[in-house]
C-alpha positions in Angstrom: 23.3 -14.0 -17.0 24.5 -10.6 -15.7 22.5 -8.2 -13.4 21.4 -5.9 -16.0 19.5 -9.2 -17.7 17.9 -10.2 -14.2 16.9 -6.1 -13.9 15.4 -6.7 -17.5 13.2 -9.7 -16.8 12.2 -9.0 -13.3 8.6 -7.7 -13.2 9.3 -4.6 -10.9 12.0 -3.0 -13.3 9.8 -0.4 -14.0 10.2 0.8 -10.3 11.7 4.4 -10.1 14.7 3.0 -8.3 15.1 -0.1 -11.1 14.9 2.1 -14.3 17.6 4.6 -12.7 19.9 2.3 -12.8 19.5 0.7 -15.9 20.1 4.4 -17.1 22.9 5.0 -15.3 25.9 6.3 -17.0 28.3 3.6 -15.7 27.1 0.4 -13.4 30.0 -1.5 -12.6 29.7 -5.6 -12.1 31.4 -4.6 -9.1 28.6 -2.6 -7.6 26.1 -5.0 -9.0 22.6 -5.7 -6.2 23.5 -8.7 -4.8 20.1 -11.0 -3.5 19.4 -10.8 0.6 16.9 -13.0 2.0 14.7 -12.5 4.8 12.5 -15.3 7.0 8.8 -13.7 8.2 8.9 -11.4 11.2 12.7 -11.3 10.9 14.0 -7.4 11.5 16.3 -5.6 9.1 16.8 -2.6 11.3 15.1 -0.8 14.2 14.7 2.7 15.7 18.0 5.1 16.2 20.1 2.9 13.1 21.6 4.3 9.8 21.4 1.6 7.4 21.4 3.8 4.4 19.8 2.3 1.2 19.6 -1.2 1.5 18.5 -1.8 -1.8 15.1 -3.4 -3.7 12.0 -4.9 -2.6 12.0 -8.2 -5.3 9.7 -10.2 -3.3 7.5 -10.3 0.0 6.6 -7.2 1.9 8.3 -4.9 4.8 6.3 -3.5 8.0 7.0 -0.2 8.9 6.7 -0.4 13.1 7.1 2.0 15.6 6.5 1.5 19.6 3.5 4.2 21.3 4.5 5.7 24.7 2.2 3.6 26.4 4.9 0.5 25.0 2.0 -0.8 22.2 3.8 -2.2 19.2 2.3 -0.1 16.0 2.2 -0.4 12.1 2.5 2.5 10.4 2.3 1.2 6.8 3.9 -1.4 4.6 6.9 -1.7 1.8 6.1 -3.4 -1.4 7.9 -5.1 -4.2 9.7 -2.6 -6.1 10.0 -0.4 -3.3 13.6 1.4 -2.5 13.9 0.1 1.1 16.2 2.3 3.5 16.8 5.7 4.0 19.5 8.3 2.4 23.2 7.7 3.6 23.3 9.0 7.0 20.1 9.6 8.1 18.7 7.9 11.1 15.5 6.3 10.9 12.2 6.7 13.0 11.1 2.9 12.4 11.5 -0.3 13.1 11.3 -2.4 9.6 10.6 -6.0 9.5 9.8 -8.9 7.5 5.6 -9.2 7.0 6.2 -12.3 4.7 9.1 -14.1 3.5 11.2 -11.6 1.3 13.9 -10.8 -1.1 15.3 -7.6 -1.6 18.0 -6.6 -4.0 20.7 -5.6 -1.8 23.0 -2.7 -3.0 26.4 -2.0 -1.8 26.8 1.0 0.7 29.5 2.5 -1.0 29.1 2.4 -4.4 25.2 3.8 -3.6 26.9 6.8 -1.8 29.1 7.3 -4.4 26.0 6.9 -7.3 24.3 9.3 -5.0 27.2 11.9 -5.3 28.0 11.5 -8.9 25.1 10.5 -10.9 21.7 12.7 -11.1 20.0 9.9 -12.8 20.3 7.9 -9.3 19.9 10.3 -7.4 16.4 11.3 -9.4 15.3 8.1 -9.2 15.7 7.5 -5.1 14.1 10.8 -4.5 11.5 9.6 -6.6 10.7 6.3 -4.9 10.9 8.1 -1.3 8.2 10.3 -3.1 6.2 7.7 -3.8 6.8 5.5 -0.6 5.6 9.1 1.3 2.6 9.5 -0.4 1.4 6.4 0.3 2.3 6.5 4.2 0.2 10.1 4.3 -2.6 8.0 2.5 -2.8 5.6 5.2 -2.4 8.0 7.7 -5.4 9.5 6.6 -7.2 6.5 6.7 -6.3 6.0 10.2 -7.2 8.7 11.4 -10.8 9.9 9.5 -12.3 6.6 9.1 -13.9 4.5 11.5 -13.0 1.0 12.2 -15.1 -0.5 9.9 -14.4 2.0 7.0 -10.9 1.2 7.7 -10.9 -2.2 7.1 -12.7 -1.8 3.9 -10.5 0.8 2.6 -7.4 -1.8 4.0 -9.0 -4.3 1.6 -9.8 -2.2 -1.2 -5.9 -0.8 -0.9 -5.1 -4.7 -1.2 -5.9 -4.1 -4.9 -3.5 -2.0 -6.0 -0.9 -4.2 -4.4 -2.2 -7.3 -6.1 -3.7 -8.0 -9.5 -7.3 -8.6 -8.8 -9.2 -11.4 -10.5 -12.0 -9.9 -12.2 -14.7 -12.9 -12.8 -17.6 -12.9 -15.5 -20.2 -12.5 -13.1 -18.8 -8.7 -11.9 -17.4 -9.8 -9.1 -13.8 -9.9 -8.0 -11.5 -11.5 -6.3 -8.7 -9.7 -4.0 -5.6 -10.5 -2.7 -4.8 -9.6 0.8 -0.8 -9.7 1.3 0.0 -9.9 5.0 -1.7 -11.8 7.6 -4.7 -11.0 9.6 -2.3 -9.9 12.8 -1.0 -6.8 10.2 -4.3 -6.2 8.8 -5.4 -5.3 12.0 -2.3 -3.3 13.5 -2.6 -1.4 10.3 -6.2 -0.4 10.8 -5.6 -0.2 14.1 -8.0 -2.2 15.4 -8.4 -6.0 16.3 -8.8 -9.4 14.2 -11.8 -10.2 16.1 -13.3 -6.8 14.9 -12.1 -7.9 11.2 -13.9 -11.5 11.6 -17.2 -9.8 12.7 -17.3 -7.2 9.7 -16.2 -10.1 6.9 -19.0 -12.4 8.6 -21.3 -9.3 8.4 -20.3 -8.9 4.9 -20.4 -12.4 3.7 -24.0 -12.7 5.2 -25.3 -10.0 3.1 -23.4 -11.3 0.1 -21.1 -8.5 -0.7 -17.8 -10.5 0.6 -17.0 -14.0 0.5 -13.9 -15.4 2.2 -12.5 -18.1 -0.3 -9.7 -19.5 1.6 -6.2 -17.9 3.0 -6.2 -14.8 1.8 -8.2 -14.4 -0.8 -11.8 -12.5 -0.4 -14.4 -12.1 -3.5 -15.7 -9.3 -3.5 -19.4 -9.5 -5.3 -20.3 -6.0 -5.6 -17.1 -4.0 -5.7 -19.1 -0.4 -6.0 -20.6 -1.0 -2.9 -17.8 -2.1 -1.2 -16.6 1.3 -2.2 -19.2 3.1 -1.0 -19.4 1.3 2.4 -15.7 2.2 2.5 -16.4 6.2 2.2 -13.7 6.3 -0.3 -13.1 8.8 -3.2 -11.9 6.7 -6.4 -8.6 8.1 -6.8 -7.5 7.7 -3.7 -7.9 3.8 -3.2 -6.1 3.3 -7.1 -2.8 4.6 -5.6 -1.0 7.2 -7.1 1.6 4.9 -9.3 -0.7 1.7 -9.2 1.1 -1.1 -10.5 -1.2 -3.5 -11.2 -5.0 -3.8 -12.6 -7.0 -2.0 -10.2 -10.7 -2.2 -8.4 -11.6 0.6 -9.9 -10.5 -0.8 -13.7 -12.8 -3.8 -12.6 -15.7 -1.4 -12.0 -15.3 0.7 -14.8 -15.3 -2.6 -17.1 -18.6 -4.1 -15.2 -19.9 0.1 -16.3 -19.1 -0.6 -19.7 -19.7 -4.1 -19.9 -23.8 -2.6 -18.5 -23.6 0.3 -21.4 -23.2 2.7 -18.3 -20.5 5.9 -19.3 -17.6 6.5 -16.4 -19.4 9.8 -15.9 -22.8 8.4 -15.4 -21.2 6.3 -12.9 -22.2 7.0 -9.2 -19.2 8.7 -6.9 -18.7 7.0 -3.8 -16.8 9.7 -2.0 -19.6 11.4 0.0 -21.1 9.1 2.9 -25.1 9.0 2.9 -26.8 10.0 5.9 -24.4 12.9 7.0 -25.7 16.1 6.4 -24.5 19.9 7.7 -25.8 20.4 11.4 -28.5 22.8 11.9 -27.1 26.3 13.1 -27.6 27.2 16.8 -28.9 30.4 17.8 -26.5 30.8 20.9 -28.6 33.7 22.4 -31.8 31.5 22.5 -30.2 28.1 22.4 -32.3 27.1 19.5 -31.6 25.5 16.3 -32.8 27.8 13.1 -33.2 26.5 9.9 
């Protein structure tokens, strides 16, 4: 079996990277990706290198990690199967990357990429296309970081989780999520601590919205709520590209499934209980209104 055949019945071939180069004008044998393995918590590259494009994320997933100026190790976001990991030819990157799980990744040879780069706007669309994507979803959790608190954050982590991994939708309404790194990264991502996480899923398991099955797989029984705990506007929690079912299908079938419309459907961006602050009359010190 040739690479284009592997490209055809791999289940991330309809990555922006993958179908660019199955529509390439010319993809010699030569230049074929060849399959790198990496071991969890094993680095690919760090701060200050140029590794170019590396190639594919087949399998596993890649921390993004950079180091504060106090010396505290961060996460700043994660790579996922079907991602393009590595930068353009030449360009130095700001992180460190490293393994989060076990993981393959299509490797690509430097200098037939450079060339593809040079020659061949169908590449060249599709890696500008993946960095695109890969961007967007770093600003998302940026965001996340830095307007929600600690517990909204690790809703919204877990919620995110879906759009990384089919969920299980079960007869009853519930569903069952998939996180995909350990409870070390979930917690460096949200930037808080895994203590903090085991309070809030005990929390939540007690009032019987969450129930931690085993490993890492949570059922979630009332997915809206979860939702609206997490202070989260729909589209931004289904991803821009999502390549799996989302949370959001899931809820939208439980609407149906109840004979309630999309549009009769609650919105679960605004967070109850915060309203506009009363004006202050700075002559008199008093509030109006």
């Amino acid at each position: 079996m040739c690479y284009k055949d592997n490209c055809l019945v791999c289940k991330h071939n309809q990555s922006d990277i993958c179908r660019s180069i199955r529509q390439m004008k010319r993809t010699p044998v030569a230049t074929a990706p060849t399959p790198y393995r990496l071991s969890e918590n094993a680095m690919l590259f760090e701060v200050g290198d140029k590794p170019g494009l590396v190639g594919v994320l087949k399998r596993g997933y890649l921390r993004r990690e950079r180091l504060t100026r106090e010396g505290d190790r961060t996460v700043i976001g994660l790579d996922l199967p079907g991602d393009l990991v590595g930068e353009l030819p030449g360009r130095t990157v700001k992180y460190t990357l490293e393994a989060a799980t076990d993981c393959e990744i299509c490797h690509f040879e430097p200098s037939a990429v450079e060339r593809f780069i040079d020659e061949d706007a169908v590449f060249r669309r599709g890696v500008v296309a993946a960095m695109d994507e890969q961007l967007l979803r770093q600003l998302n959790m940026a965001l996340i970081r830095g307007a929600l608190s600690s517990r909204e954050r690790i809703l919204a982590f877990l919620l995110w989780a879906s759009t990384m991994i089919p969920c299980e939708p079960l007869p009853d309404g519930s569903v069952v999520i998939s996180v995909p790194v350990g409870r070390k990264d979930w917690a460096d991502l949200c930037n808080t601590s895994m203590e903090t996480i085991s309070r809030l899923m005990t929390e939540l398991s007690v009032a019987g919205i969450v129930t931690h099955l085993e490993g890492k797989r949570y059922r979630v029984q009332d997915p809206a709520r979860l939702v609206e705990m997490a202070g989260l506007d729909d589209p931004f929690f289904t991803d821009t590209h999502p390549r799996h079912p989302t949370l959001l299908t899931a809820i939208n079938a439980v609407s149906r499934k109840n004979g309630t419309s999309e549009a009769e459907r609650p919105k679960y961006g605004a967070r109850p209980g915060r309203t506009k602050p009363p004006e202050v009359d700075h002559g008199t010190g008093k509030t109006q209104g």
